[in-house]
C-alpha positions as CSV (number, residue, x, y, z in Angstrom):
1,X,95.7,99.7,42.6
2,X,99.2,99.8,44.0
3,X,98.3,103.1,46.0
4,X,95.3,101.2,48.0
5,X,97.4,98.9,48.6
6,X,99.8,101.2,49.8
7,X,97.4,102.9,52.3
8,X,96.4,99.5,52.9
9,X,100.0,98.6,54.5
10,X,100.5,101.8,55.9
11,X,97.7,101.7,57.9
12,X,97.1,98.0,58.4
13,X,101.0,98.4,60.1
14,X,99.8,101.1,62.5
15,X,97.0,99.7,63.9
16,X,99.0,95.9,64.0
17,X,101.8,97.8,66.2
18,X,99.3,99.6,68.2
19,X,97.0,96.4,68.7
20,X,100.6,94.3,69.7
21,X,101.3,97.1,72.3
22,X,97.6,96.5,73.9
23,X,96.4,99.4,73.0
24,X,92.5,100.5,72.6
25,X,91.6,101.6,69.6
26,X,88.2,103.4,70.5
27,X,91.1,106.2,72.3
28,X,92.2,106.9,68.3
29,X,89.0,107.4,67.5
30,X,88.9,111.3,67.8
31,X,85.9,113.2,64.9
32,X,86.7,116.4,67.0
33,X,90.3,116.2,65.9
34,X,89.8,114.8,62.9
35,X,87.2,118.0,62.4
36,X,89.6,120.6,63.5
37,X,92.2,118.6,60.8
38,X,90.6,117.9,58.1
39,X,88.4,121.3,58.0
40,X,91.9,123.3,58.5
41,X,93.6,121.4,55.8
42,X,90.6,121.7,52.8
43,X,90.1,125.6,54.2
44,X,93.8,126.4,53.2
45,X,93.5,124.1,49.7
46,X,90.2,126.4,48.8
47,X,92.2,129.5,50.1
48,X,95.1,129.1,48.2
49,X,93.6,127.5,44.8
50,X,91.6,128.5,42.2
51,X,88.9,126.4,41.0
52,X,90.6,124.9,38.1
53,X,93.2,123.8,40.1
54,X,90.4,122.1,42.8
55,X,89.4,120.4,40.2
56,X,92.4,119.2,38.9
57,X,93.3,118.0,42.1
58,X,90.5,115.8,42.3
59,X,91.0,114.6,38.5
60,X,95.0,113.6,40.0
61,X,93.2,111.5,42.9
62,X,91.1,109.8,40.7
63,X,94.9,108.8,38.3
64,X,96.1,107.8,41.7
65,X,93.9,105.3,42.5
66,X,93.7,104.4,38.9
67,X,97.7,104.6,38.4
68,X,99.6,105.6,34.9
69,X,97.9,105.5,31.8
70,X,101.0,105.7,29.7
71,X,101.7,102.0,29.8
72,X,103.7,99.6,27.0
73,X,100.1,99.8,25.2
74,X,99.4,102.9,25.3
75,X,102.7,103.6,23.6
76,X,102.5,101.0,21.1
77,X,98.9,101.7,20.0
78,X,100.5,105.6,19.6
79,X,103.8,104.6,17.0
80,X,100.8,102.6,15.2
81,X,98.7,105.9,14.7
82,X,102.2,108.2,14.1
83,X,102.9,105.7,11.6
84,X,100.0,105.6,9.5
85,X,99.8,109.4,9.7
86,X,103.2,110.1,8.7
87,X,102.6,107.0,5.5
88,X,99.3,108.8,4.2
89,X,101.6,112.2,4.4
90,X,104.4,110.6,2.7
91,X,102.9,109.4,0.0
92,X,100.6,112.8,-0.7
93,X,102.2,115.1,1.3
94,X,101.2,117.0,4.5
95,X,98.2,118.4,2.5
96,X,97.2,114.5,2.1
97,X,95.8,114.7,6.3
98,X,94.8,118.1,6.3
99,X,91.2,116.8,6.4
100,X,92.3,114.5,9.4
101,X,93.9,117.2,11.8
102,X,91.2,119.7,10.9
103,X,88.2,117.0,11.2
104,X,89.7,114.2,13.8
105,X,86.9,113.0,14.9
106,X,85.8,112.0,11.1
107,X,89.4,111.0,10.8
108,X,89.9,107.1,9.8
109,X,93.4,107.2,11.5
110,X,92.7,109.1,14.5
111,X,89.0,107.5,15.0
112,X,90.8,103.6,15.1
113,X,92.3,104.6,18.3
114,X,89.6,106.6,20.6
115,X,91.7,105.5,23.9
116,X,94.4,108.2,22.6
117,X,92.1,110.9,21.5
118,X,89.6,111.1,23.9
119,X,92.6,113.1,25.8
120,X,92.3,116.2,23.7
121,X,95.4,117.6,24.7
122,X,97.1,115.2,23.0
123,X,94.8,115.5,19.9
124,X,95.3,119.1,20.1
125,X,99.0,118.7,20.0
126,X,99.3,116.1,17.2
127,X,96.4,118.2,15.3
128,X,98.2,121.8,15.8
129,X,101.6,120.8,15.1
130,X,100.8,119.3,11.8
131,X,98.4,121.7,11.0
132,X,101.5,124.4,11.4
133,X,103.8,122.1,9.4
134,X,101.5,121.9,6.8
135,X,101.3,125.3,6.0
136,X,104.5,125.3,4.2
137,X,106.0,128.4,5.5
138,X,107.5,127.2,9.1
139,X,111.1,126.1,9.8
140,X,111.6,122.7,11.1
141,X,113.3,124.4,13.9
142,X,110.5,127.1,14.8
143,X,107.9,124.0,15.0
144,X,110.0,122.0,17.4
145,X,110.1,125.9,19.5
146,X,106.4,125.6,19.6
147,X,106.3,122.4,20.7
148,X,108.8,122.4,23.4
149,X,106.3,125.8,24.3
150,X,103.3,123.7,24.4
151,X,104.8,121.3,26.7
152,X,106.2,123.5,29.0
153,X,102.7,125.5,29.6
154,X,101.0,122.1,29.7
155,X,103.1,120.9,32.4
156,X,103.1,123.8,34.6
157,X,99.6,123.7,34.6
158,X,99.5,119.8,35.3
159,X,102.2,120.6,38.4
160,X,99.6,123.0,40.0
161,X,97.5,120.1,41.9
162,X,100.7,118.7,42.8
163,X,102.2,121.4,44.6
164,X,98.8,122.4,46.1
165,X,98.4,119.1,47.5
166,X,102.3,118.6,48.6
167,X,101.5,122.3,50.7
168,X,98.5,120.9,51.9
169,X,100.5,117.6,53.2
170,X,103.1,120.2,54.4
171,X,100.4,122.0,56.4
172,X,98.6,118.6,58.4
173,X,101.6,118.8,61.3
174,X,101.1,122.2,62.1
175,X,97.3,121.8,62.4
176,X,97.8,118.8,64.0
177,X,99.9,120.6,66.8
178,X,97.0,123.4,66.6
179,X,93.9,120.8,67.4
180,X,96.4,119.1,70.0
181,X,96.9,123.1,71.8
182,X,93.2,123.3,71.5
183,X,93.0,119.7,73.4
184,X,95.7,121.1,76.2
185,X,93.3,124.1,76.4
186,X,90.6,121.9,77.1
187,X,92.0,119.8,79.3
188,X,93.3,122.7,81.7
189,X,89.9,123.8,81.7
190,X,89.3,120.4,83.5
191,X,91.8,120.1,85.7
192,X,90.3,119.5,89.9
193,X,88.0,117.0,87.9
194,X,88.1,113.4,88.2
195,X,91.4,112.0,86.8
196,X,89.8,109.6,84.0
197,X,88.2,112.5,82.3
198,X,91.8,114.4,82.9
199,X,93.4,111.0,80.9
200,X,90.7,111.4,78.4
201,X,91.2,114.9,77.3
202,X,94.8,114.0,77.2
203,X,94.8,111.4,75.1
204,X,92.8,113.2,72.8
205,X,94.6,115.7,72.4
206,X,97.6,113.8,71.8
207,X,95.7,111.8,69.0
208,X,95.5,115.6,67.1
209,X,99.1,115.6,66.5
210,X,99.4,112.1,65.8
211,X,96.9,112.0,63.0
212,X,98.3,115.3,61.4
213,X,101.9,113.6,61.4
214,X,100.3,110.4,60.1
215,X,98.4,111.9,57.2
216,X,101.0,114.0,56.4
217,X,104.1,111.3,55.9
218,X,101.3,108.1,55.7
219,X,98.8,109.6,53.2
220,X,98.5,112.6,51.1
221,X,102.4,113.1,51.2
222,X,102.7,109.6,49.3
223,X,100.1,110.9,47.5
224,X,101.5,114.1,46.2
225,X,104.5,112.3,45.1
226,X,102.4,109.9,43.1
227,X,100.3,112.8,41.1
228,X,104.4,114.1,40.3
229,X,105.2,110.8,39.0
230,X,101.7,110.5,36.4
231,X,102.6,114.0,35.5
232,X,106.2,113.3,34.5
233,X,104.9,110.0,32.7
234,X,102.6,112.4,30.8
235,X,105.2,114.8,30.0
236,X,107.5,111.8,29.3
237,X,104.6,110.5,26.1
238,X,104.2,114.1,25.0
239,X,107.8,114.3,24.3
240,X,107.7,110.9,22.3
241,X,105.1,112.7,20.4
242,X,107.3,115.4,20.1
243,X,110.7,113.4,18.9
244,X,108.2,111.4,16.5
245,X,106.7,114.2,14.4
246,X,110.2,116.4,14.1
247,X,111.6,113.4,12.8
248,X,108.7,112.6,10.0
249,X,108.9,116.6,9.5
250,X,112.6,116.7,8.8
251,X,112.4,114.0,6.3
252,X,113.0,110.9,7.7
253,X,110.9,107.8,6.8
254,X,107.8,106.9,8.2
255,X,109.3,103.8,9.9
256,X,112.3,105.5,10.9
257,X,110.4,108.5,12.7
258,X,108.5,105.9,14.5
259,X,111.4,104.0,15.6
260,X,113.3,107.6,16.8
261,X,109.9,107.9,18.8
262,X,110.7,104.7,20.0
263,X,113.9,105.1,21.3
264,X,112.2,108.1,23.7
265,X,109.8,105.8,25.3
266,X,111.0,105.5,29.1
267,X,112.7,102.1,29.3
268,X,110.2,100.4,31.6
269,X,107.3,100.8,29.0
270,X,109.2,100.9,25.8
271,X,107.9,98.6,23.1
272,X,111.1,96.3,21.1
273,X,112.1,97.5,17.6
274,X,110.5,94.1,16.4
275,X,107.2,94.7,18.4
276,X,106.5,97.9,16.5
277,X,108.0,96.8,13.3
278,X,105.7,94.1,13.1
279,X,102.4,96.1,14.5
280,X,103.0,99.3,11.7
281,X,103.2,96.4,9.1
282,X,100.3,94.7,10.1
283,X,98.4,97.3,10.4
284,X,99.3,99.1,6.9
285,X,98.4,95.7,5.1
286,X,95.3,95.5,7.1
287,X,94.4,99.3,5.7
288,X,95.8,98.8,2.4
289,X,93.7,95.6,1.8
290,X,90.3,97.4,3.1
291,X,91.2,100.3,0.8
292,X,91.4,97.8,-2.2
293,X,88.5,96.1,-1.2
């Protein structure tokens, strides 16, 4: 929402200074340009990507426009699930979940919160680590390695759209300069004709570089940097994950490997020690009382 309204601004400014200066805005509007621009720049994204990575791309516009998913909620509603996973381990041992990381989706713990596991990275994550764990024959140590592997192959491949984009951006000046070399060719072409049509062809193609400088800096630059910023926020929960089960796995209490999860959770999002005291509790009475029911 914030990013619309960013573009909104950005552009709303532009055409408000323009307008102030007198200027007609029916010079700007240029399809040839924005042809020989726009075609360029998507040529050199399908050039230099694979199709995974188009894709991703389009998945990272889409998180844009939506913005981060990884809000106080989202982090709250996640302690909540590591909580009651690590409490039905606790009091059986790992072999107690087995049957929730190898079935989740029949899982009564993992199935109350289908916002978190509909991303099956994460589930994968959770699943596979204690999976591993419970197996008996891994070092605390060795698990956190794989972990801190997982997370370092996941996030490569989640910087990917980023940096194609961000070379993308990097690329609209130089094809703006191209379409506005293209315009000077024209125009020479034309020169002994009458002088409007000279103005014309001028103007137009001094609207090629503008509009590559503009939606370099005013749009898919800004852009880029916001796809970097929902991929650090999603690199930022796995690591809560991470911080949560190593905890629980070297011993520590239910409540207490929560709470070390807690004190991960970037400070603009992170849930109070009270906040998630009193949502584990409430929620462990509430599944405690339907299991006696």
């Amino acid at each position: 929402m914030f990013a619309i309204i960013g573009i909104i601004v950005v552009f709303g400014a532009i055409v408000g200074g323009y307008l102030m200066e007198k200027g007609n805005l029916l010079v700007l509007l240029q399809p040839a340009e924005l042809v020989i621009i726009g075609g360029a720049a998507i040529g050199t994204v399908l050039v230099g990507n694979p199709p995974h990575v188009l894709k991703a791309i389009l998945g990272g516009l889409g998180g844009v426009l939506k913005g981060s998913a990884y809000k106080k909620t989202r982090y709250l509603d996640t302690l909540k699930m590591m909580y009651e996973l690590f409490n039905l381990a606790r009091r059986g041992g790992l072999v107690a979940i087995e049957t929730d990381v190898e079935e989740p989706s029949k899982s009564k713990v993992f199935t109350a919160y289908p916002q978190i596991m509909k991303d099956h990275h994460v589930g994968n994550f959770i699943c596979d680590t204690l999976r591993t764990a419970s197996a008996g024959t891994v070092e605390p140590f060795d698990i956190d390695q794989m972990m801190e592997l997982d997370m370092e192959v996941h996030h490569q491949g989640a910087a990917r759209p980023v940096a194609a984009l961000s070379t993308m951006a990097d690329s609209l000046p130089g094809l703006g300069i191209v379409a506005a070399v293209l315009g000077v060719v024209i125009t020479m072409g034309a020169l002994g004709g009458p002088p409007e049509e000279i103005g014309h062809k001028v103007a137009a193609a001094l609207v090629g570089t503008f509009l590559g400088i503009l939606l370099c800096y005013g749009l898919l630059g800004p852009v880029a940097g916001n796809m970097a910023k929902l991929t650090e926020d999603e690199h930022a929960y796995y690591h809560v994950l991470r911080v949560c089960i190593m905890a629980f796995i070297k011993g520590l209490a239910p409540l207490i490997a929560v709470e070390v999860g807690r004190r991960a959770v970037p400070v603009h999002v992170r849930p109070g020690f009270q906040e998630v005291e009193k949502a584990c509790r409430s929620r462990n009475a509430a599944a405690t009382a339907s299991a006696n029911a």
